[in-house]
Residue, then its C-alpha position, 0 to 999 in steps of 0.5 A: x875679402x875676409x879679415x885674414x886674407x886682409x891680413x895675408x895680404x898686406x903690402x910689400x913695400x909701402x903697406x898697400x894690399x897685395x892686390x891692389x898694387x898688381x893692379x896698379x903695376x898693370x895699370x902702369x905698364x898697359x898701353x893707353x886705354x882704347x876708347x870705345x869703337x862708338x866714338x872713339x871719344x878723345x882718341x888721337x888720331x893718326x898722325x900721317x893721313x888721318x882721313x880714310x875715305x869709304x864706300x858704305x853698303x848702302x845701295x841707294x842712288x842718293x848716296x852713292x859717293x865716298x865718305x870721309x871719316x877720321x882714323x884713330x891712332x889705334x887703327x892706323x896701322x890696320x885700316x889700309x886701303x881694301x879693308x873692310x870697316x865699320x861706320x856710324x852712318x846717319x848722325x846729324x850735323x848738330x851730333x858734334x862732341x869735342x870736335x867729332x861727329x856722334x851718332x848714327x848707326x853701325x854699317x860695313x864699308x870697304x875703306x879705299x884710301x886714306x888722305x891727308x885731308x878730307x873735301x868736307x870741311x865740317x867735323x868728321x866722325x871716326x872710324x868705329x872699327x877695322x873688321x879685318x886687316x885683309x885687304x879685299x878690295x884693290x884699285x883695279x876691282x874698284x874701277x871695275x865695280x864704278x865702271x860696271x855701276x855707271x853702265x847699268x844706272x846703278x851704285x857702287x856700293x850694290x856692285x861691291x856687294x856682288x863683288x867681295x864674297x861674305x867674309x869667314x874668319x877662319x879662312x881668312x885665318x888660314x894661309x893660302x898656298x905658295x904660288x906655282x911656277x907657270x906650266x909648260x904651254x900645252x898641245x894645241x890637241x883639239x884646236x887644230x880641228x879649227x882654221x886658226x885654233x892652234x895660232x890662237x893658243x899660239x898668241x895666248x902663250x906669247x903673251x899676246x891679246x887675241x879677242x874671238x868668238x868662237x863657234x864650239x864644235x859639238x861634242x865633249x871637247x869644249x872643256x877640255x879646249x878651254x883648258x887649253x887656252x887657260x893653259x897656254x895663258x898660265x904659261x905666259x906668266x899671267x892669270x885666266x878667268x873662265x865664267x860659265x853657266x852653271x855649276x855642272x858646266x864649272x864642273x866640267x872645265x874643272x876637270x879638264x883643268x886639273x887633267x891637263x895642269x894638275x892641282x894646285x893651279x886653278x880655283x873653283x868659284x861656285x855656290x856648291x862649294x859652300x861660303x867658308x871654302x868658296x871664300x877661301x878660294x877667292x883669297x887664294x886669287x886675291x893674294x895672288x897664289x892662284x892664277x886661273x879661276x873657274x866659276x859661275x855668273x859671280x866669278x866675273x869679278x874675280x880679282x885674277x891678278x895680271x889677267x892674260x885672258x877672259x873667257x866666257x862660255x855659252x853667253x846666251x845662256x839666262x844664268x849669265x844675268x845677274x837678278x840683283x841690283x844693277x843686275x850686271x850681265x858677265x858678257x858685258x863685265x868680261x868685256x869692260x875687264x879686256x878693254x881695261x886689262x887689255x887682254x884676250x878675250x874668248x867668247x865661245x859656244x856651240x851656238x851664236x848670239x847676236x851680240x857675239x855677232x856684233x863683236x865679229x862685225x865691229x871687227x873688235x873680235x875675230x872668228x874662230x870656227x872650224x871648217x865645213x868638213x870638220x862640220x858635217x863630221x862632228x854634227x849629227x843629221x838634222x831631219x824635220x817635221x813640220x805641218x805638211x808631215x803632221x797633216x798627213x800623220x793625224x794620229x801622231x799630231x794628236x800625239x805630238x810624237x810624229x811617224x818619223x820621230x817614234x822610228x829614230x826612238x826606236x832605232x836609237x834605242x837599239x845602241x844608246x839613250x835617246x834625249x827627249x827636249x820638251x819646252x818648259x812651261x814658260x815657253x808660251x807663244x802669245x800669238x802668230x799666224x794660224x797658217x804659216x805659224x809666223x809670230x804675229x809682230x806691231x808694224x811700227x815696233x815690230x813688238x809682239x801682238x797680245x789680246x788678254x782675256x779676249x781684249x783688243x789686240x794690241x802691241x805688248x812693247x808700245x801698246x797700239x792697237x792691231x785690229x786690221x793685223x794680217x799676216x806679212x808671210x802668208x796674208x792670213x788674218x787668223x790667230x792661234x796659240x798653243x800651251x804645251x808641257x813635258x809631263x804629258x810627253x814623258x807619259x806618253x813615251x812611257x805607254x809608247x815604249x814600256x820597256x825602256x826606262x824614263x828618265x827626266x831633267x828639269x827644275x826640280x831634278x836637274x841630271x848631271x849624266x846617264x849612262x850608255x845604255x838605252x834609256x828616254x831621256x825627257x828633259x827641259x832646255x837646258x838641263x840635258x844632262x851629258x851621256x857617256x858616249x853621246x845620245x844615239x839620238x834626239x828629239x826636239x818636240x813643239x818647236x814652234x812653241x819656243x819659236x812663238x814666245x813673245x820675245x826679241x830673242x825667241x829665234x835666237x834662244x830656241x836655236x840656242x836651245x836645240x844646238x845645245x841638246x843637239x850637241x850632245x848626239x854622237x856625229x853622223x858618221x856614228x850614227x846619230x840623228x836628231x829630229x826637230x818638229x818644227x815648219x822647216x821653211x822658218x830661218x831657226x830651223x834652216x840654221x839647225x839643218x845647215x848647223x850655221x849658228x853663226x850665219x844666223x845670228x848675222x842676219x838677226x844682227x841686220x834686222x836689228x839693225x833695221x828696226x833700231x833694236x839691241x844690240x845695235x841700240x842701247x835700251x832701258x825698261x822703267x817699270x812703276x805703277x802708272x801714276x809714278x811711272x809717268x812722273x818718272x818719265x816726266x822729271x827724267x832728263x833723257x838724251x834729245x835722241x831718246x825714244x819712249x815706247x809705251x807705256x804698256x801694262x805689264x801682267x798682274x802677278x797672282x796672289x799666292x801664285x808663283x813669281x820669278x826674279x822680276x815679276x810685279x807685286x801680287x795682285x798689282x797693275x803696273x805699267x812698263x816704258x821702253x827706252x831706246x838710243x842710238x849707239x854711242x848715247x847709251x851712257x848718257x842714258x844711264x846716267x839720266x836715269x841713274x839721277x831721275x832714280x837718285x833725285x825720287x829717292x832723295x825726296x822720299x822715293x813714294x811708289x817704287x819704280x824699278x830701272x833696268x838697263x839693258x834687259x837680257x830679254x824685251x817681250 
């Protein structure tokens, strides 16, 4: 300061400079200095309930408890119970300063209550911050993610994180829009084509609780019915949660959502959308202005408030199990959600899963199909190729394209698209009988047999040995296995109709629609895309490929799969055809011609209960390298009901290769348990590995060993 501005600014009153009494006012009338967030040193603490209790994001078992911290006097007010906050987590007990504990390093929580007094009797730490004073976390999504947590031998802190999207400050910022009145309750429309479609609508807009399966009809009209389920239920004065496969589907029933109801009345919950919009529709849920909500696999948490009905779409479909920790599946979360919400629960597809099955058999769900007439109408002729037409057409067995199915191609194309279904790459059957193509299974696990690199053969679930194996359905004692792909089939076609264009779907371009005009339409499950107007017909291609895949489910997937593809060709009476080449004596097949999804997924349901399989048994896979894995059977303490099948070593990933969610570290061998109970002795199962995992973590973990509950898939 220069000796003028000295002089300028020389006191007003007692002589002081100018400056120096501005500040001294403002120290004066500012509030008590905030001690920093690192400690909160020498900060009061609020005086009614000082003690917040938080879930911290940390996914270890060992921890996976609430924690207590102290609640500064400044963040009383803003850290309320669903809020998100910041801890020091990881100070020593000796770290205590004036009556506090130091020390640690910063970590985001969700604060669940606060309390008079906490169950910890030594100094607490404080609170380091509030994040934001949006409350994201209510007592009924908390109960869900520990209920969730304590089915797949999991922390809560891990279903939080699947939860509770990502936080964006600007659309927390931004105010969510006023809440509708609740629609008028709409036509019943399409139901009425089902026996008890339109009492079932009926139910939902009295407020009622109605729990079904639902056996789709084929064509376009399942979203357009979803609609009107979530309509009906709006019109009760309460909320709908639609979960559905993937983004294309999502896109689908939001649509028919807004043609139906308008705008303003449901929610989009997809990855497409972005994180700050994605965000910003959840809040809208949270705070109640939205009361129906579509979306994919991570909408199964949405907080829908007063939720009237849960629905999922395709269950069977793999996008429905989550790749992360606990790795939930949304079938079971939406029935955890309608056993504790008591609402309605829709369970629907074209298709039927053997877990859908069982809901009907247990009598907690009631059917919903439509009746033969309604069937044969909607359906498209099914028509089969198996060996005995392939032995007699040795030109088109070379091909892979038979007689029958290059005249349906060519007689489709003259009025539409024909769809072309070819297994994917890992669609790869071990083994099965060289005759009669039956998959090769272990007498006393009924497993799959595998003989790697010429080796042993042996069961790839339990791991004893099959060298007198022979076939149960024919007596064959010889093997064969067969590796197919799509490029060649789309080359093939191509050379086979020059004219026609070639159009392909699979991982790396997945097509949301074609046009009504005559096109090949190769595609791998699940990425058919939907024609305007309905393929004029469809070929479903190696089918013996998906039905020899090493799996529990492979019957059930591959008959998933074709209905799928099958359900986007125009109806008989219009003309359309679909041919499968596959031996039509196998049980899948029979189930495709008869379009009876429902009936096979009951007698997949008998069998599994035959052999003691999931369903009707609770399971557990426990993957490590060998030595840990057999010091983590050692030291688990499972139900006295509990069977170990194996161990059995699991496939070694290739160094530099490919690898899928779930696939062991390259170039190391590992080891894969089974463990199986009986109903009713699955929690305890859960919770025996859920504290074998927590006491390996707490004394130092060592090699990795990784817990799966209820794997979607065993082969």
């Amino acid at each position: 300061m220069s000796s003028e501005n000295e002089k300028d600014g020389k006191a007003v009153g007692d002589g002081e400079p100018e400056q120096l009494a501005l500040i001294r006012e403002t120290v004066r009338t500012a509030k008590v200095p905030r001690a920093k967030p690192r400690t909160w040193r020498g900060a009061a603490l609020a005086k009614e309930l000082p003690v917040a209790r938080v879930v911290v994001n940390k996914g270890v078992l060992h921890l996976d408890q609430f924690f207590d911290y102290a609640v500064p006097e400044e963040l009383d007010e803003a850290a309320q119970p669903g809020v998100r906050v910041r801890v020091r987590f990881g100070a020593g007990a000796h770290q205590v300063r004036g009556g506090r504990r130091e020390g640690g390093r910063l970590i985001d929580g969700f604060l669940v209550e606060r309390r008079a007094h906490s169950d910890y009797s030594g100094p607490l730490a404080a609170l380091a911050d509030v994040v934001s004073p949006e409350p994201v976390l209510g007592p009924e999504q908390l109960a869900l993610a520990r209920a969730v947590a304590d089915r797949y031998a999991g922390s809560l802190a891990d279903v939080l994180q699947l939860a509770v999207p990502p936080r964006s400050a600007r659309a927390e910022g931004r105010p969510s829009p006023a809440p509708l009145p609740p629609p008028p309750a709409p036509e019943a429309g399409s139901w009425r084509r089902y026996e008890r479609g339109a009492a079932f609508l009926d139910a939902l807009a009295r407020g009622g609780a109605p729990r079904a399966v639902w056996n789709a009809l084929p064509g376009p009209h399942w979203a357009e019915e979803i609609a009107r389920a979530v309509g009906a239920t709006l019109a009760s004065g309460r909320g709908a949660l639609v979960v559905v496969p993937d983004g294309r589907a999502a896109d689908r029933v939001d649509q028919a959502l807004t043609a139906l109801l308008g705008d303003g009345r449901h929610a989009l919950l997809t990855a497409e959308a972005g994180p700050e919009k994605r965000y910003a529709q959840w809040l809208a849920v949270r705070r109640g202005a939205v009361r129906a909500v579509v979306g994919t696999r991570a909408a199964m948490f949405a907080p829908v408030r007063e939720l009237g009905l849960a629905v999922i779409w395709d269950d069977g479909d793999t996008s429905h199990s989550e790749p992360h920790a606990p790795q939930p599946h949304a079938r079971d979360v939406l029935l955890l959600r309608a056993a504790h919400d008591r609402c309605a629960f829709l369970l629907g597809s074209t298709s039927c899963t053997v877990e859908a099955a069982q809901l009907v058999e247990s009598g907690w769900a009631q059917p919903l199909a439509a009746g033969r007439d309604q069937v044969r109408a909607a359906a498209p002729l099914v028509r089969t190729v198996g060996d005995t037409d392939l032995a007699r057409d040795e030109a088109a067995r070379a091909a892979r394209l038979p007689t029958l199915a290059w005249q349906i191609v060519r007689e489709g194309l003259k009025t539409g698209p024909v769809l072309v279904q070819v297994p994917r790459r890992g669609y790869v059957p071990r083994l099965a009988c060289e005759r009669c193509r039956t998959p090769a299974r272990c007498r006393h696990c009924a497993g799959p047999l595998e003989a790697p690199e010429q080796q042993a053969l042996h069961c790839g679930w339990c791991g004893r040995g099959a060298d007198d194996w022979h076939c149960l359905a024919c007596g064959s004692n010889r093997l064969r296995a067969q590796i197919v792909g799509a490029r060649r089939t789309a080359e093939e076609l191509g050379r086979a109709f020059p004219a026609v264009p070639v159009r392909t779907s699979g991982r790396d371009h997945v097509l949301d629609r074609v046009p009504d005009r005559p096109a090949l339409v190769v595609s791998t499950p699940g990425a058919e895309p939907v024609a305007d107007g309905g393929y004029a017909a469809a070929l479903l291609l190696d089918g013996w490929a998906m039905l020899g895949r090493p799996d529990l489910r492979a019957g059930e997937e591959a008959l998933r799969r074709w209905i799928d593809a099958a359900a986007l060709v125009r109806g008989q009476e219009d003309g359309g055809t679909v041919v499968v080449v596959a031996e039509p004596t196998l049980r899948p097949v029979q189930a495709l011609v008869r379009w009876d999804p429902f009936g096979h997924a009951q007698r997949e349901l008998a069998e599994r209960a035959e052999l003691g399989f999931p369903p009707v048994s609770r399971m557990a896979a426990v993957a490590a390298p060998p030595d840990a894995l057999a010091a983590f059977l050692a030291a688990a303490e499972l139900p006295p009901d509990a069977e170990i099948l194996g161990p059995v070593p699991l496939p070694v990933t290739r160094l530099g290769g490919p690898r899928r969610p779930g696939d062991t570290p390259p170039g190391e061998q590992w080891d894969r348990a089974l463990i199986r109970v009986p109903p009713g002795s699955g929690a305890a199962l859960a919770l025996a590995l859920k504290h074998a995992q927590a006491s390996r973590l707490a004394r130092g973990g060592g090699e990795p060993v990784r817990v799966r509950v209820d794997p979607p898939d065993i082969g």
